[in-house]
Steps between C-alpha positions, in 0.01 A plus 500: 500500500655712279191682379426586868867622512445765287142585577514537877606781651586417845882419507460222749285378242728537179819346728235243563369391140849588361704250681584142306266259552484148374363377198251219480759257356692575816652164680305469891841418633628847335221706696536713761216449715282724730241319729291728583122563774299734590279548790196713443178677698274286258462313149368739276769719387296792376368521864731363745918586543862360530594509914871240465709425208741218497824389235719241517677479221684158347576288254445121405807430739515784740263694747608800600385557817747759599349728228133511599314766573145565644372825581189597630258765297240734660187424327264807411184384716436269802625135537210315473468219831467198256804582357732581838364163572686335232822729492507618824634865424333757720418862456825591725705214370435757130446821666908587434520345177526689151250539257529250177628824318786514695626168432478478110831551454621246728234242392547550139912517537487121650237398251709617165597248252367219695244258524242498756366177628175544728281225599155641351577807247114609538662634795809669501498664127163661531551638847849611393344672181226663695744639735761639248177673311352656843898624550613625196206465240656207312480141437760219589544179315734275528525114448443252753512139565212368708546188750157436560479480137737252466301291725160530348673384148638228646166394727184581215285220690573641836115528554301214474186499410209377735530143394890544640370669843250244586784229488717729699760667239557866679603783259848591470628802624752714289541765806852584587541272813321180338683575199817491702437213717478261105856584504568432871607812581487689853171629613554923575283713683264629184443854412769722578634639212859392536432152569244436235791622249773296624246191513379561134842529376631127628109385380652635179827337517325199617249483221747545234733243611224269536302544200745746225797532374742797588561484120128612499470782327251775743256585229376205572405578826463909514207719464 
């Protein structure tokens, strides 16, 4: 982070890389936290483009919900129907909203010097990165810790094999809801930015109180 301090030359981007940020040998329960979604025209990052952001960010104690923020982004290009199926955002729901340019600073300010916690990274750090480079010609990194990850560590036979099927095993699903619902928490209304990041972050608080330690330290669980 340090390197891209001093290499970038966007200032958002130095205050950005700049900031403190935690070591690997850093303590969960000493983390601040971001939870963070993304709702997108597509999958393919290279192709498709960020339409809703949502933080929440917390710690292994505290959510705090009174800090969130979500903002809508005016994609360059159509929404494609498949995906205002999922998200629901329509052309004049984004028509008013800024262009991802215009909220870098913002973004990056409540990102700085924490960790982000996402429930599939494939997601959010590629679209984010593709974004920032279309913007301002540069690349964003940062580290995150992945939910969905978590679960597929802790459920390797979640597929069975054919054997398995034909008696009746299902596969296990390491989506956000079914993840959720292992930990009996409350079913929310999927895919809406916000949401998704408030409902990753107590999957998160969930999973480590279940399964780690808050002595854990987070290289053990960032990428």
């Amino acid at each position: 982070m340090a390197d891209r301090a001093r290499s970038t030359s966007h200032p958002a981007l130095a205050a950005f890389h700049s900031t403190s940020w935690p070591d690997a040998g850093t303590p969960l329960k000493e983390l601040q936290l971001v939870a963070m979604d993304i709702e997108t025209t597509g999958l393919d990052a290279r192709r498709h483009a960020i339409v809703s952001i949502g933080l929440v960010p917390f710690t292994l104690e505290r959510i705090y919900t009174d800090r969130a923020w979500y903002q809508l982004v005016r994609p360059y290009g159509d929404l494609l129907p498949e995906s205002v199926t999922f998200h629901h955002i329509t052309h004049s729901d984004i028509r008013q909203a800024p262009r991802f340019a215009e909220i870098i600073g913002p973004l990056l300010e409540r990102l700085a010097g924490k960790v982000v916690v996402v429930h599939y990274r494939k997601i959010e750090r590629p679209f984010l990165d593709e974004a920032v480079k279309h913007a301002i010609g540069e690349s964003l990194q940062f580290p995150v810790i992945d939910t969905m990850q978590i679960e597929a560590d802790l459920h390797p036979q979640r597929d069975p094999g054919w054997f398995a099927r034909m008696l009746g095993r299902q596969p296990l699903s390491i989506r956000l809801a079914d993840s959720r619902s292992r930990y009996r928490l409350p079913l929310y209304q999927a895919h809406h930015a916000l949401t998704d990041a408030l409902a990753t972050a107590e999957l998160f608080q969930a999973q480590v109180a279940t399964h780690f330690s808050p002595d854990a330290q987070v290289g053990d669980l960032w990428y």
